[in-house]
py3Dmol code that shows the C-alpha trace and the ligand (Angstrom):
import py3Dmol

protein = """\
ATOM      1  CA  UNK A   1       0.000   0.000   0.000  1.00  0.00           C
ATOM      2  CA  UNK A   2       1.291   3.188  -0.944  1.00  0.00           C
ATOM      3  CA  UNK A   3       2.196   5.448   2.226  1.00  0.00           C
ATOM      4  CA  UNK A   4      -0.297   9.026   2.286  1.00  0.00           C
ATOM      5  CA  UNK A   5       1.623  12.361   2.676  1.00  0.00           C
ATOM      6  CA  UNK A   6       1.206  15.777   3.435  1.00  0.00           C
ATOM      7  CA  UNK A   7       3.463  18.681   2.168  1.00  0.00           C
ATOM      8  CA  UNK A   8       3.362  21.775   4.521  1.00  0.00           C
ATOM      9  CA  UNK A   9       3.835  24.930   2.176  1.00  0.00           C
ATOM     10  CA  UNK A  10       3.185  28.852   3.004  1.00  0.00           C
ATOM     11  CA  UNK A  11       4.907  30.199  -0.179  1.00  0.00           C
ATOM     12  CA  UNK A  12       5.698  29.393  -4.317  1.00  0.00           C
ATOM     13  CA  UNK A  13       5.686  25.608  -3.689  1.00  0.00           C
ATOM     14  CA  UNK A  14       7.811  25.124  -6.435  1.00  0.00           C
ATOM     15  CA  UNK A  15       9.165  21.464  -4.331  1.00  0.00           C
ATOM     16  CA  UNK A  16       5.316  20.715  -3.442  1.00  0.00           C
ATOM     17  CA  UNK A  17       5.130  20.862  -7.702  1.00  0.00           C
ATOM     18  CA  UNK A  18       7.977  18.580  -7.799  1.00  0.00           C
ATOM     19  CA  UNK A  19       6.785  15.894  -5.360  1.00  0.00           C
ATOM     20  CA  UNK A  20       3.442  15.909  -6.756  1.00  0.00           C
ATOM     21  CA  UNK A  21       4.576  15.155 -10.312  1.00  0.00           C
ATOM     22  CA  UNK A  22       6.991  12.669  -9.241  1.00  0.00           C
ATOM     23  CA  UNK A  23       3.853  10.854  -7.239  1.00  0.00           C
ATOM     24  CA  UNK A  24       1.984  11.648 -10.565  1.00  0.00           C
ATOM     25  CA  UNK A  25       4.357  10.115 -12.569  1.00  0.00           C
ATOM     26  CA  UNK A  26       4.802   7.051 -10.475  1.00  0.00           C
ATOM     27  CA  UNK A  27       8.315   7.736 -10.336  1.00  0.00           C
ATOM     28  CA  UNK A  28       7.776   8.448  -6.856  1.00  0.00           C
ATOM     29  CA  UNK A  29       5.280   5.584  -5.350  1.00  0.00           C
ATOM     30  CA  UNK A  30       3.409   7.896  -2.774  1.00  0.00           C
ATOM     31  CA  UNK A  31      -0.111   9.376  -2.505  1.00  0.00           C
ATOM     32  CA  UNK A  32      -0.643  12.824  -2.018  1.00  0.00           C
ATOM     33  CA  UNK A  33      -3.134  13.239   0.539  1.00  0.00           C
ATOM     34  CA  UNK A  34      -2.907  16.647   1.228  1.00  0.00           C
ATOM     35  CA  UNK A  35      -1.072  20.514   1.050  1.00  0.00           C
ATOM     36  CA  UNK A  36      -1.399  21.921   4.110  1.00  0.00           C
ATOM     37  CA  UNK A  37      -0.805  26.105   3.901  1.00  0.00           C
ATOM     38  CA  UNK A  38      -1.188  28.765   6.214  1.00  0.00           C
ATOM     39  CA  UNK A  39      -1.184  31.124   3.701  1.00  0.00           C
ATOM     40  CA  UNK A  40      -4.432  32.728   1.966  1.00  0.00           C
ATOM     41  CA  UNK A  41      -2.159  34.300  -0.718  1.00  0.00           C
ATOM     42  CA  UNK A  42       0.276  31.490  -1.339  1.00  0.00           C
ATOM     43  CA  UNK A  43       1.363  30.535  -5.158  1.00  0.00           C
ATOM     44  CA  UNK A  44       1.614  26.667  -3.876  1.00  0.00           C
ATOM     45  CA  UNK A  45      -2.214  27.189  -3.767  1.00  0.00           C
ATOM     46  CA  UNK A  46      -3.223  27.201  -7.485  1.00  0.00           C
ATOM     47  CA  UNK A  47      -0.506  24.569  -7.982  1.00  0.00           C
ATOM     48  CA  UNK A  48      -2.318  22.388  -5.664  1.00  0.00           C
ATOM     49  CA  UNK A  49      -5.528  23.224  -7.403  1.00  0.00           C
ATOM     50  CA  UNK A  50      -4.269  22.385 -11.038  1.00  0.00           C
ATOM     51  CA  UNK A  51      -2.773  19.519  -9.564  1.00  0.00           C
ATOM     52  CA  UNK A  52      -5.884  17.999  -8.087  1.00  0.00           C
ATOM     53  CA  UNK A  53      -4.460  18.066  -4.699  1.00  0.00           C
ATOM     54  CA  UNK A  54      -6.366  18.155  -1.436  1.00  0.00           C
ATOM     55  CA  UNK A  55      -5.902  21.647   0.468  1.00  0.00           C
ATOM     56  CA  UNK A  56      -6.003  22.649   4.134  1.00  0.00           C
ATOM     57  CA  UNK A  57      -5.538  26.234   4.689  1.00  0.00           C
ATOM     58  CA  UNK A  58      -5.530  26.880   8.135  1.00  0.00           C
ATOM     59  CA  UNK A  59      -4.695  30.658   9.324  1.00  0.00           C
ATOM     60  CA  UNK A  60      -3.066  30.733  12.531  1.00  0.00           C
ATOM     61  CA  UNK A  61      -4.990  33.955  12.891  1.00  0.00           C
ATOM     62  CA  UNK A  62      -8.099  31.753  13.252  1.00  0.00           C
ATOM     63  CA  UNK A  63      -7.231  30.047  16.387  1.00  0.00           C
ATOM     64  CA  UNK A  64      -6.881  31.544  20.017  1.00  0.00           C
ATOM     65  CA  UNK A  65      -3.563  29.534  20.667  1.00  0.00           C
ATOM     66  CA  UNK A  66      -0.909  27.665  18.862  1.00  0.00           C
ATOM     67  CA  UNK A  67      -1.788  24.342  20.220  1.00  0.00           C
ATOM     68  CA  UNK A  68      -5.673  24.908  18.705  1.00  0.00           C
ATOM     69  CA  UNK A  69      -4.100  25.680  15.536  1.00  0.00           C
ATOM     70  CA  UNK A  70      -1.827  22.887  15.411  1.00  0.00           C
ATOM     71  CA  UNK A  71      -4.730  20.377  16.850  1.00  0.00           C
ATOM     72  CA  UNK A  72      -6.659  21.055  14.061  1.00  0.00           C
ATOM     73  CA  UNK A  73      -3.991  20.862  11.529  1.00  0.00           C
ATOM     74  CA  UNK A  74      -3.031  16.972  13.187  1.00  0.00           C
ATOM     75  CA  UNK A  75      -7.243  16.089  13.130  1.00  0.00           C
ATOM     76  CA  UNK A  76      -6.674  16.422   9.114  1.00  0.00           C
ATOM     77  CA  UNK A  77      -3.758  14.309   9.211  1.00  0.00           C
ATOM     78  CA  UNK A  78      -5.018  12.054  11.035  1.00  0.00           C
ATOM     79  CA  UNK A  79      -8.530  11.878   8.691  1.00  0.00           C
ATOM     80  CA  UNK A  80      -6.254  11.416   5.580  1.00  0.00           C
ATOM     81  CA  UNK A  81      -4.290   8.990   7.547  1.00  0.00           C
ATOM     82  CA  UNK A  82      -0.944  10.808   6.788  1.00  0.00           C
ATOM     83  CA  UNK A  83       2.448   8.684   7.329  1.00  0.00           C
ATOM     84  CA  UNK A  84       4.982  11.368   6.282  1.00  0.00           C
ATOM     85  CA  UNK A  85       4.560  14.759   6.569  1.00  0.00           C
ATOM     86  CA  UNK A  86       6.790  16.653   4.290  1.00  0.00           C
ATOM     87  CA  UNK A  87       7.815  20.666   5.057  1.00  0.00           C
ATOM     88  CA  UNK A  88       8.868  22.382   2.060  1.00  0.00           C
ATOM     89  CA  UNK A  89       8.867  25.974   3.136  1.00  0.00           C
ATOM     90  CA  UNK A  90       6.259  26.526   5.236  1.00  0.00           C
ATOM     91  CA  UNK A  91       7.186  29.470   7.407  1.00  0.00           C
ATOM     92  CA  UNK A  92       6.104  28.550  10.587  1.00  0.00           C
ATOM     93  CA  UNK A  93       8.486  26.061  13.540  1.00  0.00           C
ATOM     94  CA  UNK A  94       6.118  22.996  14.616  1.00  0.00           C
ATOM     95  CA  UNK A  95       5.642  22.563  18.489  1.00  0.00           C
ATOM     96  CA  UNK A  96       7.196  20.087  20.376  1.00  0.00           C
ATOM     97  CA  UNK A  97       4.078  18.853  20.920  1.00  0.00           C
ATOM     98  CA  UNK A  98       3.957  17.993  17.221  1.00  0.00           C
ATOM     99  CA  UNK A  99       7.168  16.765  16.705  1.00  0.00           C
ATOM    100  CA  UNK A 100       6.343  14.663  19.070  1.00  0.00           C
ATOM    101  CA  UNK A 101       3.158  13.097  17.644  1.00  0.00           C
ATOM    102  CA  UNK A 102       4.506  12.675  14.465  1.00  0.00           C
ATOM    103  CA  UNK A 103       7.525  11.428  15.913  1.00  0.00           C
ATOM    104  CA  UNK A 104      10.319  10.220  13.183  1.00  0.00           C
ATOM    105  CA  UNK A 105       7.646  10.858  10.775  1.00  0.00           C
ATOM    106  CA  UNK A 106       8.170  14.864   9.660  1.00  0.00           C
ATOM    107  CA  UNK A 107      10.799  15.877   7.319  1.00  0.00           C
ATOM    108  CA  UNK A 108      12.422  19.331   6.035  1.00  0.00           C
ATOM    109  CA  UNK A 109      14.609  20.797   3.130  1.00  0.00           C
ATOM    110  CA  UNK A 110      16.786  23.383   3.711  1.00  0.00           C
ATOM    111  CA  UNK A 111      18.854  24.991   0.874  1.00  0.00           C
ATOM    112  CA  UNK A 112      22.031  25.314   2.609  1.00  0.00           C
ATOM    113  CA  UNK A 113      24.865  22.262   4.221  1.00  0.00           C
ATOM    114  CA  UNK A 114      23.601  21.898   7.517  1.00  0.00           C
ATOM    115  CA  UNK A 115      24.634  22.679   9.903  1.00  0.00           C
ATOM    116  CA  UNK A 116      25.718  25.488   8.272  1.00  0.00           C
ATOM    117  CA  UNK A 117      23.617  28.453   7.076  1.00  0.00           C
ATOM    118  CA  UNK A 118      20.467  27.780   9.635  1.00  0.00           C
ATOM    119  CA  UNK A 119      17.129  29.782   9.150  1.00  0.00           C
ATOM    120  CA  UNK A 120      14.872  31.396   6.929  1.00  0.00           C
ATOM    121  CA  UNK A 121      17.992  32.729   4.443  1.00  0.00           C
ATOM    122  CA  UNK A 122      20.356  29.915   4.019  1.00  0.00           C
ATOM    123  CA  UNK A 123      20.767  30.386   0.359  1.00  0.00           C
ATOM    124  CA  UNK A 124      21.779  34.429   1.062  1.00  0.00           C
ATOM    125  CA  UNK A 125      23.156  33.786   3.844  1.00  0.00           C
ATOM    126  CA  UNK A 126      25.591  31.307   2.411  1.00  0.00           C
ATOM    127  CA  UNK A 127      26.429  33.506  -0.462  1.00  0.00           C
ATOM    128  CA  UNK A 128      27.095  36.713   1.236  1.00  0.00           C
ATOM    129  CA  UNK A 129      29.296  34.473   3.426  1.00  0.00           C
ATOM    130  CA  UNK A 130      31.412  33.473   0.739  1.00  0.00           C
ATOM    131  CA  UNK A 131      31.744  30.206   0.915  1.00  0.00           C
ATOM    132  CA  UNK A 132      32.847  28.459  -2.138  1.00  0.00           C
ATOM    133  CA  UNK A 133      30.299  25.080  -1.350  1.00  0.00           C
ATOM    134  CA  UNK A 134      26.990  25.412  -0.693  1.00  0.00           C
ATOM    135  CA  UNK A 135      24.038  22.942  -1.165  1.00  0.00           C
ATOM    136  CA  UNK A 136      20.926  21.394  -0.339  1.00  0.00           C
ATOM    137  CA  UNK A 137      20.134  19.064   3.188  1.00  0.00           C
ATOM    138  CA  UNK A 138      17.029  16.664   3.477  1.00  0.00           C
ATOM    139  CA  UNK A 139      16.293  16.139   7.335  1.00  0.00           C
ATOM    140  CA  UNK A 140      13.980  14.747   9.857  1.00  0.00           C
ATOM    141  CA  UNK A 141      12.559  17.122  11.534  1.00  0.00           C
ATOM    142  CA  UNK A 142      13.190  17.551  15.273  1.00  0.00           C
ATOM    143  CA  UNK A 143      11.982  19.931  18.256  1.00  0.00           C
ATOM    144  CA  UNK A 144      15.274  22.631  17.559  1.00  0.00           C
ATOM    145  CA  UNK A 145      15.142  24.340  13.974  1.00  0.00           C
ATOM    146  CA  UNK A 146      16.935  22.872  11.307  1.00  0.00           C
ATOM    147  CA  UNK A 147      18.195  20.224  13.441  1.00  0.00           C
ATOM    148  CA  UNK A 148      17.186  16.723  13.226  1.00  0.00           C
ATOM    149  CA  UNK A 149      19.434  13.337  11.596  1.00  0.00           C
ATOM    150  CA  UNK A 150      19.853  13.965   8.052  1.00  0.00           C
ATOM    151  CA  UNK A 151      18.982  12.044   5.260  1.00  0.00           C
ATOM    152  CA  UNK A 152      20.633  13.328   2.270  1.00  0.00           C
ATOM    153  CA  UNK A 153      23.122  16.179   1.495  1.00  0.00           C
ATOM    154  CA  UNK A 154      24.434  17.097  -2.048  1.00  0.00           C
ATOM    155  CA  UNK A 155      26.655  20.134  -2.546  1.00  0.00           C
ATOM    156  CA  UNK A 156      26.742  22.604  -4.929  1.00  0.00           C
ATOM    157  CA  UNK A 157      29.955  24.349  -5.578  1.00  0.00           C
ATOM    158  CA  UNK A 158      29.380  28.536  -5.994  1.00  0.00           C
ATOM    159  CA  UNK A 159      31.570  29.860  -8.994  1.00  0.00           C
ATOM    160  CA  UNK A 160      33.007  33.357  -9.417  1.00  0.00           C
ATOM    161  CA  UNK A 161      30.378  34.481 -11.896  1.00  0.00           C
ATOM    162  CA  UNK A 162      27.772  33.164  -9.600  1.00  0.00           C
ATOM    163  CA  UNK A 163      24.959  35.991  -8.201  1.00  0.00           C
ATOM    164  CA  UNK A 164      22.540  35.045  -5.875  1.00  0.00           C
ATOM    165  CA  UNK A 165      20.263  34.504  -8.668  1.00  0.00           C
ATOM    166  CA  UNK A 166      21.996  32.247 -10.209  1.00  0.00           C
ATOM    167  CA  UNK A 167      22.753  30.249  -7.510  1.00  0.00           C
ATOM    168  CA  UNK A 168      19.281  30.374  -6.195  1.00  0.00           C
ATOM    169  CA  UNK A 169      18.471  28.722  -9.308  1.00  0.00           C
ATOM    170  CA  UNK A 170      20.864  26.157  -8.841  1.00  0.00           C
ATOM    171  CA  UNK A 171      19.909  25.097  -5.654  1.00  0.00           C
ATOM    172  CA  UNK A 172      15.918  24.761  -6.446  1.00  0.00           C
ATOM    173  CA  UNK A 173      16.595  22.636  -9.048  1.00  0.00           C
ATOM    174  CA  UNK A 174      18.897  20.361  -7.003  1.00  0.00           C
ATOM    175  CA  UNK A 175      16.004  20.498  -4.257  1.00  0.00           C
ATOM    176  CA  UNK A 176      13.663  18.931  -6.630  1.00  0.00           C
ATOM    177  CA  UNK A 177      15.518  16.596  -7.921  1.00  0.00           C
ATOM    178  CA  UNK A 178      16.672  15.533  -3.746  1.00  0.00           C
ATOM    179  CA  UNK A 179      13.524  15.828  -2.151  1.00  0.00           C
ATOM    180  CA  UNK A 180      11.473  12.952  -4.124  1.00  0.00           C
ATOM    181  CA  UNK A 181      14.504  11.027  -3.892  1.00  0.00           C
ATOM    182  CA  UNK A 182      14.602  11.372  -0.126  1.00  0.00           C
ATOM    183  CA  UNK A 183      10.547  10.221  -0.023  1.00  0.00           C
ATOM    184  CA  UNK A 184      10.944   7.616  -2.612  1.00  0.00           C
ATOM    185  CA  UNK A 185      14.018   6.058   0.720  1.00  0.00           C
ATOM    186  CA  UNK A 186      11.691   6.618   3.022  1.00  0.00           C
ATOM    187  CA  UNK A 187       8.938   5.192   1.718  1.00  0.00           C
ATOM    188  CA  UNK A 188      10.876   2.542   0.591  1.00  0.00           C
ATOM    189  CA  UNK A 189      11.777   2.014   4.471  1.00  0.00           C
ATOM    190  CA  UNK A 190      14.984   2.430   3.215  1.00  0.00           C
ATOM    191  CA  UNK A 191      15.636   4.767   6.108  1.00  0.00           C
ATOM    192  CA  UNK A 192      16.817   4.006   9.440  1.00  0.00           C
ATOM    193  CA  UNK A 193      17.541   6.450  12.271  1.00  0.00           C
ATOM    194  CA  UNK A 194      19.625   5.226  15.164  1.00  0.00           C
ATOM    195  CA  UNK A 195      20.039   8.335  17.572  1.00  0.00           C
ATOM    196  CA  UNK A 196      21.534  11.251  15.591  1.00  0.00           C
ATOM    197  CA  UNK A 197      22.151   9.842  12.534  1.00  0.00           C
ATOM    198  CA  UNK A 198      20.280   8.691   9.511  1.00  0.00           C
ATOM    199  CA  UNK A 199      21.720   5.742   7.557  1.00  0.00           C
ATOM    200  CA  UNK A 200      20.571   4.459   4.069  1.00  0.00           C
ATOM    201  CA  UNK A 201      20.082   1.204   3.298  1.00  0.00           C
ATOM    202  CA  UNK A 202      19.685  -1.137   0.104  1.00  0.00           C
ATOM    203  CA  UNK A 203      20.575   0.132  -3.245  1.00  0.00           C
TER     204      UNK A 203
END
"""
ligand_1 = """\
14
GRF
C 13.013 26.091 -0.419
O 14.191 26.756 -0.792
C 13.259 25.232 0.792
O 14.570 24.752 0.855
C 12.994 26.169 1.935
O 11.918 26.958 1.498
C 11.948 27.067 0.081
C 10.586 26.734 -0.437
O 10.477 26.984 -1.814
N 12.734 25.440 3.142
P 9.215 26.517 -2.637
O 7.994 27.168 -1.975
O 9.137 25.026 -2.555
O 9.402 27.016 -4.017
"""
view = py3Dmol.view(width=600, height=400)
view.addModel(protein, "pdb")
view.setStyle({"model": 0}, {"cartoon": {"style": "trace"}})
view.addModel(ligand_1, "xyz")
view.setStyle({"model": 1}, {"stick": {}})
view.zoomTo()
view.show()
């Protein structure tokens, strides 16, 4: 049986796009239960709706307290019966409370080397820095930000005609090319966490 996830997005969702036409495709064996967004003017929203994809648009705004907010957000999971939920950009830390319920089951992109470059501006932040390797980090998701075992890492290596454009560039499209890959190991149970560290298995 094919396991259900959820992407959280709050922005362009250009990685939601790529994991739901790799689960489209069947390259990527997963079904797409559901984008949750906080986000009433989001991009990822019309992608979801040209993709046929379930939405949940929750507004924080909406509920008295955090917890309410995130309660009603884990109800929908649990309705869709959601195995994996899958943050690509959405701009908001999960409790611990969460984490905790969805316990080894919550992963993250960020477009930097962790644990280098943490936060909302890795890709800037690693440019402006001037390091010459930069890259893209797959991780499960843990109670600190940008934190947890990691799955996958691939670098990218920042040349001297490089702007932050272009290098932004550079790293989505590695980011959509490593994020259904990490899914397709984890879904694949391919993926095996023994305290900090992730290991692969199989081929
Ligand atoms: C990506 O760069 C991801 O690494 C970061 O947020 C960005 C989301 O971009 N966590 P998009 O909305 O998927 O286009």
């Amino acid at each position: 049986m094919k396991k259900n996830i959820a992407v959280f997005a709050s922005g362009k969702g250009s990685n939601f796009e790529a994991i739901a036409k790799s689960a489209r495709s069947g390259t990527l064996k997963v079904n797409l239960a559901l984008l949750v967004c906080d986000n009433p003017g989001a991009p990822v929203l019309a992608k979801a709706r040209k993709l046929g994809v379930k939405i949940l648009l929750v507004k924080r705004g909406d509920f008295a307290q955090k917890k309410d907010f995130e309660e009603a957000i884990i109800r929908e999971l649990k309705n869709n019966k959601v195995g994996l939920v899958v943050m690509a950009g959405f701009m908001r830390m999960l409790s611990a409370q969460f984490v905790r319920s969805y316990k080894g089951s919550i992963i993250n992109i960020h477009p930097a080397l962790l644990p280098s470059f943490k936060g909302a501006h890795g890709i800037k932040d690693a440019f402006d820095y001037g390091v010459k390797v930069t890259g893209v980090t797959v991780h499960f998701v843990d109670e600190e930000m940008d934190h947890g075992p990691i799955i996958l890492q691939k670098e990218i290596r920042i040349k001297e005609s490089d702007t932050l454009k272009s290098l932004e560039a550079r790293i989505h499209k590695l980011e959509h090319i490593l994020y259904p890959q990490a899914i397709k190991m984890i879904a694949q149970a391919r993926v095996k966490v023994s305290g900090r560290k992730a290991r692969i298995t199989g081929r």
